[in-house]
N, C-alpha and C positions, 0 to 999 in steps of 0.2 A: 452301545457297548464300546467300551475302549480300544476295543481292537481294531471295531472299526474307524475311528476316528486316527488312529495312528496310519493305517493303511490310506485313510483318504492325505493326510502330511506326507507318508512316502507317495505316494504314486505324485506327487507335485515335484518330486525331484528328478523321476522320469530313469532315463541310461545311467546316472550322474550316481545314484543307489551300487550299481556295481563298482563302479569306482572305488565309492566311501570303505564298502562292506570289506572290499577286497584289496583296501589299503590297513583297514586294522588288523587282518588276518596276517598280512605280509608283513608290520611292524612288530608285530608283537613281538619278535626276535629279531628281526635288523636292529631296530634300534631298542629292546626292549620295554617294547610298552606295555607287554604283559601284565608288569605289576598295576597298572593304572586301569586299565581296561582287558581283558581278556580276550583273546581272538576269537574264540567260542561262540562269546556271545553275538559279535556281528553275524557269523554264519548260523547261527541258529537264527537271528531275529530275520537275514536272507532266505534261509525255507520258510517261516511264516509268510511271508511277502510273498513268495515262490506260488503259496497255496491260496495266496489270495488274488492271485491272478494279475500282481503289479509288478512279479522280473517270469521270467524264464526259468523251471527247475532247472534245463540241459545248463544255461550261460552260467547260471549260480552256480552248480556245482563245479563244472571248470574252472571259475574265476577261484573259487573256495579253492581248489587242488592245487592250482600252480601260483596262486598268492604264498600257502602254504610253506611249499615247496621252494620259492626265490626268496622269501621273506629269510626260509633256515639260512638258507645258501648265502644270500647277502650278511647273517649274523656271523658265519663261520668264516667267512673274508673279513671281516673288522675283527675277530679274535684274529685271524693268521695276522693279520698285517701290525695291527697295534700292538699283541701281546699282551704285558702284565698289566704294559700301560694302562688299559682297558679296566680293569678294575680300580687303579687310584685315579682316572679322573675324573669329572665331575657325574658324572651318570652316574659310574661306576660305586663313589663314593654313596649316592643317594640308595643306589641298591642294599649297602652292608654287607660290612665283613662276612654276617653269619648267610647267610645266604648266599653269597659264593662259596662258602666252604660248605655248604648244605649241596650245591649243584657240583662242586669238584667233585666231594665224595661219592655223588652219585654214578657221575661221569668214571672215577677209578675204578669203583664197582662193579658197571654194567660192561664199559667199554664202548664199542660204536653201538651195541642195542639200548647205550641210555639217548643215542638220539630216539630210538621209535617210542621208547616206554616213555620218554620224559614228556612225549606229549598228552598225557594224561594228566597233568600238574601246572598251573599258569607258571610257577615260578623255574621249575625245568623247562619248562618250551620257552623262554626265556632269553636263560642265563646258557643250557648248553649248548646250541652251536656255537656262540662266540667259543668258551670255553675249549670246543671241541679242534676248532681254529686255532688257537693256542697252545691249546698240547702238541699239536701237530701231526693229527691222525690224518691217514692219506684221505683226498677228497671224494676218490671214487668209492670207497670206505664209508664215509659222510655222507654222499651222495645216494645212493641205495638204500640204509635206513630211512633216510629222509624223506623220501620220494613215495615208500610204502608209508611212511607214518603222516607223510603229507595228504596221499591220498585216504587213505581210511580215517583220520583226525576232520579234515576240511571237506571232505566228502561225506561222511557221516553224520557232521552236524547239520550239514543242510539239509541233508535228507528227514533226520530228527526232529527237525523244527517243521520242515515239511508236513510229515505224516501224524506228526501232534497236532499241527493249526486244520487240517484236514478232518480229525479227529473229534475234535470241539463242535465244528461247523454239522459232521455227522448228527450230533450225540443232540445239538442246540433245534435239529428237525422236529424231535420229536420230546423236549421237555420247555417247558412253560418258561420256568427259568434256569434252563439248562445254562447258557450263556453265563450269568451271573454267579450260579454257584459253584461251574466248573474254572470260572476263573479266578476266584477266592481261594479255588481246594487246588488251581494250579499255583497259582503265586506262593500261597503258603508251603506248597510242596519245593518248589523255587527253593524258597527261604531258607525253611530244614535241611535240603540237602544243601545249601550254598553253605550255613553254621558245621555241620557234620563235615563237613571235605575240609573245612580250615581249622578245623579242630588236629582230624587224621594228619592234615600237611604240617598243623604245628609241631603235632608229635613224632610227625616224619623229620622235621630238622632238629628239634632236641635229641633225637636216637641217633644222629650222625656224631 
């Protein structure tokens, strides 16, 4: 099965796995990598691992919370410090006009609860801490949404991936080819919802 084979490549990287996992969580808004990679997906693909007995559910989910959580905190210090800067230079330019003004909006709209809500969105979890650094919202302000949405965002995925890869192994007990056609009907499931959110998010930034 392919899963197994991916778990026999991670466990060859040993401790070195939380690091990886728990530096794309913590980028995805320091420096936003968001748009390239999702942070989600490290911490989901960390509870499969979790459940296949090659990290620590306890060390994952920690690592997941407070990546989280310093990755915001490091994006909302490079908005406070740089400013406007920030969107005309070179990152900033790559990101696009409309999609900063897709996360400002959002950011004038929600106020400090677009940091919690925006972590449901790769492109808010993102763009708004810088943003939110920028505007100049107090950090104890920043800090608290962020901290709840760090936890239950980076905590939640691991567990997710966790109790689905647990899930599979259950269900693969007692079908012939369970393994094989729960992974076709996950991927595919994957798929569909990955095409449906980017449709929804498209439509979310043309309504701004």
């Amino acid at each position: 099965m392919i899963l197994d084979r991916l778990v026999e490549l991670a466990s060859s990287l040993g401790d070195w796995l939380y690091l990886i996992l728990g530096f794309l969580a913590f980028a995805e808004a320091a420096i936003m990598l968001g748009f390239v990679l999702p942070g989600e997906t490290a911490l989901l693909a960390g509870g499969v691992l979790a459940a296949e007995g090659v990290l620590d559910i306890r060390i994952m989910f920690v690592v997941a919370v407070v990546c989280a959580i310093v990755g915001d905190s490091v994006g909302y210090e490079v908005g406070k410090v740089l400013g406007p800067r920030l969107e005309t230079s070179w990152l900033g330019r790559r990101v696009g006009q409309k999609r900063w003004d897709t996360a400002q909006a959002f950011l004038d709209k929600h106020g400090g609860k677009a940091v919690f809500m925006g972590r449901s969105v790769a492109l808010l979890r993102a763009l708004v801490p810088g943003l939110a650094g920028m505007s100049g919202m107090q950090y104890r302000r920043f800090l608290g949404w962020n901290a709840l949405g760090g936890f239950l965002w980076g905590g939640g995925c691991v567990l997710l991936g966790y109790f689905f890869a647990k899930s599979i192994r259950r269900v693969e007990q007692y079908l012939t080819y369970g393994g094989l056609i729960l992974f076709v009907l996950v991927v595919s499931g994957f798929v569909v919802a990955h095409i449906v959110r980017q449709r929804k998010e498209n439509q979310r930034e043309s309504s701004f």
